[in-house]
C-alpha positions as semicolon CSV with decimal commas, in nm:
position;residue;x (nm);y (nm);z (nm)
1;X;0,000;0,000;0,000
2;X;0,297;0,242;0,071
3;X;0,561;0,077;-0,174
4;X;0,786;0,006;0,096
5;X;0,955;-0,280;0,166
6;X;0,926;-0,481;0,467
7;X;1,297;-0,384;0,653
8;X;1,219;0,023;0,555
9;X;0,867;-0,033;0,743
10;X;1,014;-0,212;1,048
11;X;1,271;0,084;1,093
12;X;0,991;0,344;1,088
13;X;0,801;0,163;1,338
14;X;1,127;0,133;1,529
15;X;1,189;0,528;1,517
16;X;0,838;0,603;1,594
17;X;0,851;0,348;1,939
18;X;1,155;0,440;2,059
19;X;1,258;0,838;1,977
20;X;0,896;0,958;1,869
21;X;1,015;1,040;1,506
22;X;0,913;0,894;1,210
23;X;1,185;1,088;0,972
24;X;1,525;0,962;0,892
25;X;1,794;1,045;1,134
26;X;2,004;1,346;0,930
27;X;2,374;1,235;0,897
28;X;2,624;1,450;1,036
29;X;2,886;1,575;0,798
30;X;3,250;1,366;0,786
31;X;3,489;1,485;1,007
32;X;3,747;1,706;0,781
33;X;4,097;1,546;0,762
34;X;4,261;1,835;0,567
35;X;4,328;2,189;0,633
36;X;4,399;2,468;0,395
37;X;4,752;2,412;0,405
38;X;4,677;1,987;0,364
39;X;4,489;2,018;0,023
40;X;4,799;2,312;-0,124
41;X;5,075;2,060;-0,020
42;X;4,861;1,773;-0,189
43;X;4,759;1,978;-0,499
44;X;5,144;2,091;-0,535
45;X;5,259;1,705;-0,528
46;X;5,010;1,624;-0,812
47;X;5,090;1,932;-1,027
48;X;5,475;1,835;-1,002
49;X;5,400;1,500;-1,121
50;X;5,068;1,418;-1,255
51;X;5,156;1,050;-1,312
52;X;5,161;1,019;-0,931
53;X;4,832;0,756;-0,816
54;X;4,586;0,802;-0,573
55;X;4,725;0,534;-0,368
56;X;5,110;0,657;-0,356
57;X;4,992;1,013;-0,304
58;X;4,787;0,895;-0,005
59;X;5,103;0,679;0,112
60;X;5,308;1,055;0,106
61;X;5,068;1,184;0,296
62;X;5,104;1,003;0,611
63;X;5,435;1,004;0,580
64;X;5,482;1,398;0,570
65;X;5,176;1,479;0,701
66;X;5,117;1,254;0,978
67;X;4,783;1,194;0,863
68;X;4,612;0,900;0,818
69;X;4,411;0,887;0,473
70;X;4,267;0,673;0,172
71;X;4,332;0,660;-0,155
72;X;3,938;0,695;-0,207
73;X;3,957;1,035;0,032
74;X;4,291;1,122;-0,169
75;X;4,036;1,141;-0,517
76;X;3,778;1,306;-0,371
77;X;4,003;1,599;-0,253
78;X;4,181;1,614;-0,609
79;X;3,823;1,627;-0,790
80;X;3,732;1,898;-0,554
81;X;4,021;2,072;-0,699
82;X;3,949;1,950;-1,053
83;X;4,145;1,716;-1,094
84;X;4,025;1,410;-1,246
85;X;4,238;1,077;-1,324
86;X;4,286;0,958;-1,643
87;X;4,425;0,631;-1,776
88;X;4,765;0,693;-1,877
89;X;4,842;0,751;-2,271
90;X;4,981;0,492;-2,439
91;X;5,285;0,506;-2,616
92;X;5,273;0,545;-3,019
93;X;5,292;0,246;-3,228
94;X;5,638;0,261;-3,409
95;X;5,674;0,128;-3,729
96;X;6,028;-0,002;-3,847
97;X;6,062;0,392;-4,008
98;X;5,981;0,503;-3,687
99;X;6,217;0,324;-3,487
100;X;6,496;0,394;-3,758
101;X;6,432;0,780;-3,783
102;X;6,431;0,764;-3,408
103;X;6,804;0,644;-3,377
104;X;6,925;0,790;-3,670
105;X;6,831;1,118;-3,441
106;X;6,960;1,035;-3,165
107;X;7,281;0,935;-3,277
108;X;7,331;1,258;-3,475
109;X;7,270;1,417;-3,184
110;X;7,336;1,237;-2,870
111;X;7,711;1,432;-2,874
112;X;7,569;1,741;-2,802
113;X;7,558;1,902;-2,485
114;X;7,345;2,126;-2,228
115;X;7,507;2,443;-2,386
116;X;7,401;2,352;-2,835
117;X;7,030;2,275;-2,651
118;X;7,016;2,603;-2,492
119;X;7,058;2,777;-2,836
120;X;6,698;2,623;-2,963
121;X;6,469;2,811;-3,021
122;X;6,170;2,669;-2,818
123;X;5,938;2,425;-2,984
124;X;5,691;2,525;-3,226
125;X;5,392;2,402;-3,043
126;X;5,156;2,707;-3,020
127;X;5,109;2,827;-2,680
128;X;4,885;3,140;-2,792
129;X;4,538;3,161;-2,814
130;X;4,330;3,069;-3,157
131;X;3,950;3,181;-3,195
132;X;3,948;2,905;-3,478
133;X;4,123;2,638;-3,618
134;X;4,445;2,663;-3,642
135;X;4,589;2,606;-4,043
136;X;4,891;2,685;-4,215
137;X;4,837;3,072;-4,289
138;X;4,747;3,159;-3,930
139;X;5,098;2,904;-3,864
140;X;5,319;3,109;-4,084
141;X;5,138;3,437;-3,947
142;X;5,253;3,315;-3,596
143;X;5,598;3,240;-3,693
144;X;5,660;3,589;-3,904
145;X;5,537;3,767;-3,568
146;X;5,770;3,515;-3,299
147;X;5,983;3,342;-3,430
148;X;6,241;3,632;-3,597
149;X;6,238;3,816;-3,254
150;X;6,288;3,486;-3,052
151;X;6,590;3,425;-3,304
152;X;6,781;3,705;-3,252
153;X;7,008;3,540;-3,009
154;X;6,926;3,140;-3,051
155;X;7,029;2,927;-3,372
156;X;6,831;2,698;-3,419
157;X;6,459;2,623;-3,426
158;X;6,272;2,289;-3,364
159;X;5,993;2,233;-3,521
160;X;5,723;1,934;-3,496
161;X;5,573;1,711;-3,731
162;X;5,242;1,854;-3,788
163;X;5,093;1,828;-4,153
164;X;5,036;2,210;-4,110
165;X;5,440;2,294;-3,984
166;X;5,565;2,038;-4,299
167;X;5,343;2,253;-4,560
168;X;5,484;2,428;-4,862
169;X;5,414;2,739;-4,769
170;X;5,583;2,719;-4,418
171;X;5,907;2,561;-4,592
172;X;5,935;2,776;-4,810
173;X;5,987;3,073;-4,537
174;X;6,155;2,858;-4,320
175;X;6,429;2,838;-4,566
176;X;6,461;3,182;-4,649
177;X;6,460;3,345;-4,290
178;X;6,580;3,002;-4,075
179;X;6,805;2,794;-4,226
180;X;6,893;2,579;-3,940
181;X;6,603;2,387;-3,852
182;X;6,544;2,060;-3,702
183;X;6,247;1,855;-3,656
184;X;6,189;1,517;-3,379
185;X;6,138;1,202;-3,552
186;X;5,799;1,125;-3,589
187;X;5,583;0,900;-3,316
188;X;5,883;1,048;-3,017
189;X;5,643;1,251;-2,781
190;X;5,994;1,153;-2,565
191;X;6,172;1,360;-2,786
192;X;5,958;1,667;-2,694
193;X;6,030;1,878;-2,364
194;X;5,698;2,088;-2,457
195;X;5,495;1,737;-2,350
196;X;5,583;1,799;-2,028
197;X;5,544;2,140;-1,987
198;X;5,191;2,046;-2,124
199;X;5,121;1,806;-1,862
200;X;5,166;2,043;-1,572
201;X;4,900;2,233;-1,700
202;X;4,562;2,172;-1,590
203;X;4,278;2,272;-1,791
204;X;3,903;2,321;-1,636
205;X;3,652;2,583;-1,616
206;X;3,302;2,607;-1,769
207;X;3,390;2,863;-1,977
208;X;3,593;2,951;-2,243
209;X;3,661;3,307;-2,040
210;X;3,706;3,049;-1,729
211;X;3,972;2,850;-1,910
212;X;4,197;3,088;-2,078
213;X;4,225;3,277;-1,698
214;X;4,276;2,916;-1,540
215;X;4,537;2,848;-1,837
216;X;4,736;3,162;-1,819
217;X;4,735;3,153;-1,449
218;X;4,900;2,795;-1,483
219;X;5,113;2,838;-1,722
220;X;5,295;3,154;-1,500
221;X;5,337;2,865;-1,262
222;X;5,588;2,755;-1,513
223;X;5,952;2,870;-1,419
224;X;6,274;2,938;-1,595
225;X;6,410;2,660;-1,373
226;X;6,179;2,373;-1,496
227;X;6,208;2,483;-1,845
228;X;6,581;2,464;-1,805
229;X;6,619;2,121;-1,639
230;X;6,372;2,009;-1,936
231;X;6,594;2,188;-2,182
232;X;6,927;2,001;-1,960
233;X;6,722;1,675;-1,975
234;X;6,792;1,635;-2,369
235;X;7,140;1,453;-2,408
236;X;6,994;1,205;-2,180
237;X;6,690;1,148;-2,342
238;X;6,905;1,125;-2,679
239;X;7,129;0,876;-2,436
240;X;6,830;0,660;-2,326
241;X;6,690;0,639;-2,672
242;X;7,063;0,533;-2,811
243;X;7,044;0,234;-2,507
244;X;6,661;0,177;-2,640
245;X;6,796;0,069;-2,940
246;X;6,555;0,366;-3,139
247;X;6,244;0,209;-2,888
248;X;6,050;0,393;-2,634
249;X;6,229;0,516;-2,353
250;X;6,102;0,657;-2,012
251;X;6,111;1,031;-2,032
């Protein structure tokens, strides 16, 4: 007659009998592990590495903190900050070109030091903001407006492997105005400081507005310092992918 079941009936009755109430019992909020300064020290560890699980983060935790906590109350605190785990990416399929582009690279350039890296100019993946797609014009635009000024003092300028960076029109100014270019092998995300400058950043907002202020205010967290131990980081990537044998490597 009421559509409940027997058990939800016989605690009513119960409630009723005993404490004169026929309403649920409210539930008192969980008792707060974290203070302010808890969920910065937690967010910092994640931005520094996001590879970092739930479980090992909660493991660092009551080691430095002293405080006793779950993986499970270690992912609720991180989506309250937006962050949200993802499955890790999986590593590109190389193909026999692949692998053999990959160590031709890196043998031509496994010699070099800290000191030829640090006259690159940074990698062509666009950091600026695009109100449409992206092509080849708006590219070239980019570069005529960057890449000259960014030049001045740094020889040489790496360059990915996108369809719209390997166009005519590109090469054809690239030659003219910067002669010394070089360009990762193909499928070698490992070959690529930017990636992890990319995966510090995290993106959310339910705006567009909301996002660019979230990514600019990220990407200031960026410092010289971690750019430059990326930047340092390249003869040993070049080293690791010579031991590889032109497979995937860690970095």
């Amino acid at each position: 007659m009421v559509n409940l079941s027997a058990s939800t009936a016989q605690h009513i009755i119960e409630g009723f009998i005993h404490e004169n109430r026929v309403k649920d019992k409210g539930r008192s909020a969980p008792n707060k592990i974290f203070n302010a300064s808890d969920e910065r020290y937690i967010v910092r560890k994640i931005k520094a590495n996001p590879k970092l699980s739930a479980p090992k983060l909660a493991t660092k935790v009551q080691h430095e903190l002293a405080k006793s906590c779950s993986a499970k109350t270690v992912r609720r605190l991180l989506r309250a900050h937006n962050f949200n785990g993802r499955v890790p990416r999986k590593k590109p399929l190389l193909s026999k070109r692949h692998q053999q582009s990959r160590l031709a690279f890196a043998k031509e350039h496994v010699c070099k030091k800290s000191e030829f890296w640090n006259t690159v100019v940074p990698y062509s993946d666009e950091s600026k903001f695009i109100e449409r797609i992206m092509d080849k014009s708006m590219y070239l635009t980019i570069l005529k407006n960057n890449l000259l000024q960014s030049a001045e003092k740094l020889f040489q300028f790496y360059q990915g492997n996108d369809p719209k960076h390997k166009s005519g029109l590109v090469q054809s100014w690239l030659i003219w105005h910067c002669p010394h270019l070089m360009s990762p092998p193909a499928q070698s995300p490992d070959m690529n400081v930017i990636e992890n400058l990319w995966a510090l950043i995290q993106t959310f907002g339910n705006t567009k507005d909301d996002l660019k202020k979230a990514l600019l205010e990220e990407w200031q967290l960026i410092t010289p310092d971690i750019t430059q131990k990326l930047i340092d980081s390249m003869p040993t990537r070049l080293q690791a992918l010579v031991e590889a044998q032109r497979y995937h490597t860690k970095h």
